[in-house]
C-alpha positions in Angstrom: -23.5 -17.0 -11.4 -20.9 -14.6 -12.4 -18.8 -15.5 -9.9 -18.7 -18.6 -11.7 -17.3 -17.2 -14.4 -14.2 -15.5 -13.5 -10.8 -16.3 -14.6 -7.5 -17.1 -12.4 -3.4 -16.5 -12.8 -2.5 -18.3 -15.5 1.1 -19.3 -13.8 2.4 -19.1 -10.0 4.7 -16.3 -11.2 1.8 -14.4 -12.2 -0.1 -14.0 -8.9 3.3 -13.8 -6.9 4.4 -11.0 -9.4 0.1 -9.7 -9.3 0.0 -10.3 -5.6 3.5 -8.2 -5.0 2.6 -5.3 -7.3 -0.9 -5.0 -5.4 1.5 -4.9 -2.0 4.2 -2.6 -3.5 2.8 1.0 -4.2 2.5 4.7 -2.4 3.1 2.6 1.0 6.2 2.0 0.1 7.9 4.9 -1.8 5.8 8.0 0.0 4.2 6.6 3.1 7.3 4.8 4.5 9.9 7.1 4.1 7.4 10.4 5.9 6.6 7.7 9.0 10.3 6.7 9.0 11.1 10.3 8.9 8.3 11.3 11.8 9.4 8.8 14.1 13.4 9.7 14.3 14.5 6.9 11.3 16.4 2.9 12.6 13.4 2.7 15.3 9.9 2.6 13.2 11.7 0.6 10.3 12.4 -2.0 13.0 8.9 -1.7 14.5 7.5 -2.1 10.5 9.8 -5.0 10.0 8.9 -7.0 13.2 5.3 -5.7 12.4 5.2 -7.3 9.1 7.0 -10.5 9.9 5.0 -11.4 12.9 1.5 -9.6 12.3 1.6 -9.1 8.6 2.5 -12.5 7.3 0.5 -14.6 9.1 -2.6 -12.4 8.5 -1.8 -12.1 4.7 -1.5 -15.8 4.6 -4.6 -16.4 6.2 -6.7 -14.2 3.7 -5.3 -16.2 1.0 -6.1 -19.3 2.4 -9.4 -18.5 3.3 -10.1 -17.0 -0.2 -8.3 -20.6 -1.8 -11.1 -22.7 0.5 -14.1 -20.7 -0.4 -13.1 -20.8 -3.9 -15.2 -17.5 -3.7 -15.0 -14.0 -3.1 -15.4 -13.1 0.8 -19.1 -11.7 1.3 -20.7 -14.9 -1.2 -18.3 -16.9 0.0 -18.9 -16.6 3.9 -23.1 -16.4 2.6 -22.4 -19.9 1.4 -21.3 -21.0 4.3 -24.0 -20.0 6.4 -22.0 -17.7 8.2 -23.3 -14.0 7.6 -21.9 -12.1 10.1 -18.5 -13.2 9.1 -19.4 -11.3 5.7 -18.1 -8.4 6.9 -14.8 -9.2 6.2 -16.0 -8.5 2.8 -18.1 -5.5 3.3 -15.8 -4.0 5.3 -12.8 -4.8 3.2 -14.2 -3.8 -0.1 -15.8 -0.6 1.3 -12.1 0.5 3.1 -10.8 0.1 -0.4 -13.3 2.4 -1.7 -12.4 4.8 0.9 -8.5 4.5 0.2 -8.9 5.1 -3.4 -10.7 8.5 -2.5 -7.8 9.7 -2.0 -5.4 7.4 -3.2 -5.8 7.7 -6.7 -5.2 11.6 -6.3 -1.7 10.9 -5.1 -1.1 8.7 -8.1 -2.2 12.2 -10.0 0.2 14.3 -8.1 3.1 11.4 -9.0 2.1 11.7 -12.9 2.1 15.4 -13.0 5.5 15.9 -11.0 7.3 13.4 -13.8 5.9 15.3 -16.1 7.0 18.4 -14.6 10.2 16.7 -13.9 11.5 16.0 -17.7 10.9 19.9 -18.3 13.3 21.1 -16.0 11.3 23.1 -13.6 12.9 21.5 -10.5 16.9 22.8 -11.5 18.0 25.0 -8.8 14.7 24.8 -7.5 14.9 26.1 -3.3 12.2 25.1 -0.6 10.5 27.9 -0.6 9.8 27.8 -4.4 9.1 23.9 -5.1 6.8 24.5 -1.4 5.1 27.7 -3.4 4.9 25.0 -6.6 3.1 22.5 -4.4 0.3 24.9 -2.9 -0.4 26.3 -6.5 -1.2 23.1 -7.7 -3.0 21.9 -4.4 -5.6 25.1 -5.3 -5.8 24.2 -9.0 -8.8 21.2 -8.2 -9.4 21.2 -12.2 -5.9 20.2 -12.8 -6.2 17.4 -9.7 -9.2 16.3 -10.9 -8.0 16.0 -14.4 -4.9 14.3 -13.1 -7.2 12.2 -11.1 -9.5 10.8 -14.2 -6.7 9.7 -16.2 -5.9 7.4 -13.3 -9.2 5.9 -12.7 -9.6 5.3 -16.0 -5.9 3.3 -16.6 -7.5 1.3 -13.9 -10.9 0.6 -15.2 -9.2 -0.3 -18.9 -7.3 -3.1 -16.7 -9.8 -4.4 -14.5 -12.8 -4.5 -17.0 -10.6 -7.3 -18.7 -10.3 -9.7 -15.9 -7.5 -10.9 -13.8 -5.4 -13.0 -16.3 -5.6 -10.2 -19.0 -5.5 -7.2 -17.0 -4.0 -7.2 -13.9 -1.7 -9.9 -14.3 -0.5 -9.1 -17.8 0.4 -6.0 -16.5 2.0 -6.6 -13.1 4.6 -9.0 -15.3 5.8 -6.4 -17.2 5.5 -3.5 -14.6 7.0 -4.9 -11.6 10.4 -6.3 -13.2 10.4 -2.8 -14.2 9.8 -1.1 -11.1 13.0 -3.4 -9.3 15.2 -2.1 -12.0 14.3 1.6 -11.1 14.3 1.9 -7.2 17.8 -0.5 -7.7 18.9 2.4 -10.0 17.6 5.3 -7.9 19.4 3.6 -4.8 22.7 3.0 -6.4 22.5 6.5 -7.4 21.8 7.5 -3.9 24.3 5.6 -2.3 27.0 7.0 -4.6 26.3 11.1 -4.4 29.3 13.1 -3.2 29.3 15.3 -0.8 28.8 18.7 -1.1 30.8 21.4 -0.4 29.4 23.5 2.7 27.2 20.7 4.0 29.9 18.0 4.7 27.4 15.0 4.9 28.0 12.0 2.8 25.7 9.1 1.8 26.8 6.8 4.3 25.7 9.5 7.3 22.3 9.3 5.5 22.0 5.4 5.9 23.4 6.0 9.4 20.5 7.8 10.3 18.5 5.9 8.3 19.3 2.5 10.4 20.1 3.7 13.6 17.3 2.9 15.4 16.3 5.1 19.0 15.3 2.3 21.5 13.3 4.7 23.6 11.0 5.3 20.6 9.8 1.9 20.4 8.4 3.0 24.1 6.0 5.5 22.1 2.5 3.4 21.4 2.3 5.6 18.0 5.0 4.1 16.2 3.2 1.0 16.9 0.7 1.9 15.7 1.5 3.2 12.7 4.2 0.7 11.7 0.8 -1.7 12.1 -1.5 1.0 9.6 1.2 1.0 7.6 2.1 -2.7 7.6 -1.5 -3.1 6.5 -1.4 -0.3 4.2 1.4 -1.6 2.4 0.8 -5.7 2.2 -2.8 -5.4 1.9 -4.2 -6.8 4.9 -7.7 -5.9 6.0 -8.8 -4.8 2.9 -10.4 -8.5 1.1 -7.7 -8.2 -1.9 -6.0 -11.2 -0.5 -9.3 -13.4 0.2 -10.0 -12.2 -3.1 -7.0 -13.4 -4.9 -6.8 -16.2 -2.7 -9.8 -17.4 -4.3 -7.9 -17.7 -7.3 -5.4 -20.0 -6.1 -5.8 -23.7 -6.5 -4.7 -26.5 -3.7 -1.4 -27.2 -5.5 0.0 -23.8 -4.7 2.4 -23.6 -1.8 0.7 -20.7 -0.3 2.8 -20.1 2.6 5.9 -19.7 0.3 4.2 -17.6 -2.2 2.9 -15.6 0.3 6.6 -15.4 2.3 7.5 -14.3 -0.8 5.6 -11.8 -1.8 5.7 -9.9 2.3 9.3 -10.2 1.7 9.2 -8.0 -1.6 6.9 -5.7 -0.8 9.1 -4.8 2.4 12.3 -5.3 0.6 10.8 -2.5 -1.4 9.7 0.0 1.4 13.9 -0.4 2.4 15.4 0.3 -0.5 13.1 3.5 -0.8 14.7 4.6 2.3 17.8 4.1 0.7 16.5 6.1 -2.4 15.6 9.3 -0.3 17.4 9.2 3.5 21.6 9.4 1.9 20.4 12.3 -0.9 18.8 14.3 2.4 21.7 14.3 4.1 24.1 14.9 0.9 22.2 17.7 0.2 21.5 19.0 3.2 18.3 19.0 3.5 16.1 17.5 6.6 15.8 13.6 6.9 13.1 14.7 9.9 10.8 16.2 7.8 7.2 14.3 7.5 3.9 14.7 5.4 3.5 15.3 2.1 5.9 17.6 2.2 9.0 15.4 2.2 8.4 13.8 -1.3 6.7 16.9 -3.3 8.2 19.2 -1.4 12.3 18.3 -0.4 13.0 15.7 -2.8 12.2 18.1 -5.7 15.0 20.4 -4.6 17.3 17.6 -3.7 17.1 15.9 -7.7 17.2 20.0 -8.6 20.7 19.7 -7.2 21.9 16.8 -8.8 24.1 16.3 -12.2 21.1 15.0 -14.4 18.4 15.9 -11.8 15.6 15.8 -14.2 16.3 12.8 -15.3 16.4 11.3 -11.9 13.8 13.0 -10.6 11.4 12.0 -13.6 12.5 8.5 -12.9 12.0 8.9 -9.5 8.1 10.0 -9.8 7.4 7.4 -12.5 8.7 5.0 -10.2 6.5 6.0 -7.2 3.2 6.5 -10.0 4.0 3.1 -11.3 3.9 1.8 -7.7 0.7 3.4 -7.0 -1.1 2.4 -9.7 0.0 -1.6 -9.8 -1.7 -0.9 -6.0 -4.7 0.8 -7.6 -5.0 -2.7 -9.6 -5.7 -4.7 -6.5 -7.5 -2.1 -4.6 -10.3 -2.1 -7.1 -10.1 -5.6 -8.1 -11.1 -6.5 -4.6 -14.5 -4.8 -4.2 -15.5 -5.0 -8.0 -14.8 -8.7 -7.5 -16.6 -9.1 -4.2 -19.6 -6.9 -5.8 -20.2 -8.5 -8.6 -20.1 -11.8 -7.2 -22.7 -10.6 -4.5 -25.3 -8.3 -6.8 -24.4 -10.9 -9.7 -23.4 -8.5 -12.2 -20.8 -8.4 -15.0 -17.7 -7.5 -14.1 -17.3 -5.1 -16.6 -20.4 -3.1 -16.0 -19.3 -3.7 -12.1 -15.8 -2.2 -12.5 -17.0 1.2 -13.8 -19.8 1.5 -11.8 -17.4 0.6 -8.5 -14.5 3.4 -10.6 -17.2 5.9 -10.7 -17.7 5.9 -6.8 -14.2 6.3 -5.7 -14.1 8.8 -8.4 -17.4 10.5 -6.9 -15.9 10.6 -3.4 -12.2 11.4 -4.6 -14.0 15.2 -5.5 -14.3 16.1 -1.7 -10.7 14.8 -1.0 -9.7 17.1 -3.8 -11.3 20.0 -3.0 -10.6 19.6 0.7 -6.9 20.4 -0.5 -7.9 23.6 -2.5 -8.2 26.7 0.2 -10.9 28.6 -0.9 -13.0 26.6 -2.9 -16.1 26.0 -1.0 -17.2 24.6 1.9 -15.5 21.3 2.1 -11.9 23.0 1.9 -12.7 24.1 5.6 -14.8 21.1 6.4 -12.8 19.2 9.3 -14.5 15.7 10.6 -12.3 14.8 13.9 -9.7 17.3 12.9 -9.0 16.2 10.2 -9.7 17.7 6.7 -11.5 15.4 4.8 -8.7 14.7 2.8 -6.9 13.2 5.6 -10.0 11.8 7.2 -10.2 9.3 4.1 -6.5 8.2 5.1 -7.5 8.0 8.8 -10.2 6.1 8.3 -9.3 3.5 5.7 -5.9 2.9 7.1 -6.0 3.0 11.1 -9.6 2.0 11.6 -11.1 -0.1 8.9 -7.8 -1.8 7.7 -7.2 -2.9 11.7 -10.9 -3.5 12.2 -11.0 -6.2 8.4 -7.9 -7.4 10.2 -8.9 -8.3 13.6 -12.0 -9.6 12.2 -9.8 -12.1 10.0 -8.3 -12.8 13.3 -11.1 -13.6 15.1 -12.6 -16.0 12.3 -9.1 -17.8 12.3 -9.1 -18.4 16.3 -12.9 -18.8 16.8 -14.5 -20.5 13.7 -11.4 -21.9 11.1 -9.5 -22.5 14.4 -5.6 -22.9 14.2 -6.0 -26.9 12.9 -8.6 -25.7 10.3 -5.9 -22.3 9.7 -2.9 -24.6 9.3 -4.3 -27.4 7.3 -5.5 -24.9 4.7 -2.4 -22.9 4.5 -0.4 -26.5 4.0 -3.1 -28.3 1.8 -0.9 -29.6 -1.5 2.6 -29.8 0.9 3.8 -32.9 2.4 6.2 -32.8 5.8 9.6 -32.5 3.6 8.5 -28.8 2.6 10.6 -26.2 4.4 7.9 -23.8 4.0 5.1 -24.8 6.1 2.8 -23.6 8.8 4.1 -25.3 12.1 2.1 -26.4 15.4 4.8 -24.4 17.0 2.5 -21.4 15.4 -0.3 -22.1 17.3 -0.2 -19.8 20.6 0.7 -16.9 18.5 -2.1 -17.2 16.0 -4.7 -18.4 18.3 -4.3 -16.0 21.2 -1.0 -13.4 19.8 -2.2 -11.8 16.7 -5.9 -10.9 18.1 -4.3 -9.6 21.6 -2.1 -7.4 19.4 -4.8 -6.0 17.4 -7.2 -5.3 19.9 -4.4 -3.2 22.3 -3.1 -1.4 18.9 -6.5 -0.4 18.0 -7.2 0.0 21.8 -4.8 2.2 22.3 -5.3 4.4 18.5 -9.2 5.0 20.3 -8.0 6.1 23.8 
């Protein structure tokens, strides 16, 4: 079976460094600083922070040891076990990855064209209006999105088709080390701007606003429930990469470190982008409250266009965030070409293309729902929403939460918190500090699946 056949990480540091790069990506450097910047700055990165430590570790963890006790991907593995309806934390995992890369991938394309863009100039002395004007042409150029779009899809493919050890985890090693050195970079040159003349703001008012946090926000259900999207979003929980990876672990691994570990860089990460893009706003004068799309394609262009060197940093700056994205991409795809191959018992090769080809078949609609004027499905709205935005909705605040709860349920119900700590500590002894506690056991038993089910409760209604 070709399951059977897979490979694994060939070290710890590989899967920490494999398992971080999947968790750091377009989360981090352009969804968390819009949502910090939509929900008034110090109060949604303390909801996201408590979000991640209480809900997003514990659930993270418990993918990977459920993936490291099957010793298979999440749909065979569950089949094995005679338990079929807990499958669907496969199916719906790997399908909400499919979904996310719809659209996902076309960001990454955005983030590769800007840095090229960048290193010409185009962005010196740039105003609003004009790098706003430079954003819609290319929004209604779908050739160009799509062209951007295949390049992606096929880096990924190139990685995946040669297996975890060679591809993704020979990659991560060199690309995340790299990635620490550039935010670092981009954030000490952020912190260090001067003011300037006829704005009055310095850096330090930037991280003020940043950090201050508005207690009556945390009163608003929606930044709940987006800190929890985007806690998903960004750690990759809901969405079988962690069962998956999990299942490449073996029961010498101290899991609950590795996977402390990895939660703590992947939010360490989502930080310091604030700390990248919040102090040059406020140098520069323009607004830290702007959201969407708009604040890293459309405001950050004219704040690098400003800056001694701006090209430079503003090339580095959208490698950084395209670099991000597409060590996410990795994991993203690994997780349903894994699980599908397993299940339909086909090679992984001939599984990754054919899995690469379906996001890039459903990543056309997202595309041309973004170009005005080209056919129906740029005024095609499902909920609202076009169906670029639908893909976001539905991956991220309904099938993301929904992989999640059912993780949750499976962990109170069937693995039960004895079966869920036991796992997590197999290979430990007592004397290791990093260990899953009785102490845990309300709060993953009866907390995490009450949390879920109100969030999602209160998303629906």
């Amino acid at each position: 079976m070709e399951e059977q056949k897979r490979d694994s990480f060939g070290s710890r540091i590989g899967f920490i460094l494999s398992a971080a790069g999947f968790s750091i990506g377009l989360g981090n450097v352009w969804r968390f600083p819009y949502l910090t910047s939509k929900f008034g700055g110090g109060a949604f990165v303390l909801a996201y922070v408590l979000i991640c430590v209480f809900v997003g570790l514990p659930l993270f963890l418990g993918e990977l040891s459920i993936g490291r006790r099957m010793r298979a991907t999440p749909i065979v593995g569950f089949l094995k076990e005679k338990k079929p309806f807990w499958s669907l934390i496969g199916w719906v995992g790997a399908i909400a990855c499919i979904v996310l890369m719809a659209y996902y991938t076309v960001i990454i394309g955005w983030m590769v064209r800007y840095a090229v863009k960048a290193l010409s100039g185009v962005f010196a002395g740039s105003t609003f209006e004009q790098t706003k004007m430079m954003f819609s042409d290319f929004m209604k150029s779908p050739f160009e999105l799509i062209a951007y779009t295949v390049v992606v899809f096929v880096a990924l493919g190139l990685a995946i088709s040669r297996g975890v050890k060679e591809g993704v985890e020979k990659l991560c090693k060199w690309l995340l080390p790299i990635l620490g050195v550039m935010i670092v970079t981009l954030a000490v040159r952020s912190l260090t701007l001067s003011p300037v003349e006829g704005v009055g703001k310095t850096a330090m008012d930037g991280m003020r606003w940043y950090l201050s946090p508005d207690f009556s926000q945390l009163g608003n259900p929606e930044v709940w429930l987006y800190a929890l999207g985007q806690s998903f979003f960004s750690i990759g929980v809901g969405i079988a990469t962690a069962v998956v990876y999990g299942s490449y672990r073996s029961d010498a691994d101290n899991m609950p470190k590795d996977a402390a570990m990895v939660v703590t860089m992947d939010t360490s990460f989502a930080l310091i982008a604030g700390v990248v893009i919040f102090p040059a706003l406020l140098v520069y004068g323009a607004d830290p409250n702007a959201s969407g799309v708009g604040l890293v394609m459309e405001i950050m262009p004219v704040v690098f266009g400003k800056m001694p060197m701006g090209s430079f940093w503003a090339s580095l700056f959208f490698i950084l965030v395209a670099v991000a994205g597409y060590t996410s991409g990795l994991g993203y795809l690994e997780a349903p070409v894994a699980c599908f191959a397993d299940f339909f018992k086909v090679k992984r090769s001939k599984m990754t293309w054919i899995v690469v080809f379906v996001m890039f078949a459903l990543s056309l609609p997202c595309v041309y729902s973004l170009s005005e004027g080209h056919g129906w499905m740029s005024a095609c709205r499902i909920l609202g929403k076009s169906i670029f935005d639908f893909a976001d909705y539905l991956s991220g605040n309904v099938m993301m939460p929904v992989d999640a709860l059912l993780v949750s349920l499976y962990i109170s119900f069937v693995l039960k918190f004895n079966g869920y700590m036991e796992e997590a500590n197999k290979g430990l002894n007592k004397s290791h500090a990093w260990r899953v506690s009785g102490w845990w056991r309300p709060w993953i038993t009866y907390g995490l699946p009450v949390v879920l089910i109100v969030i999602m409760y209160r998303n629906v209604f």
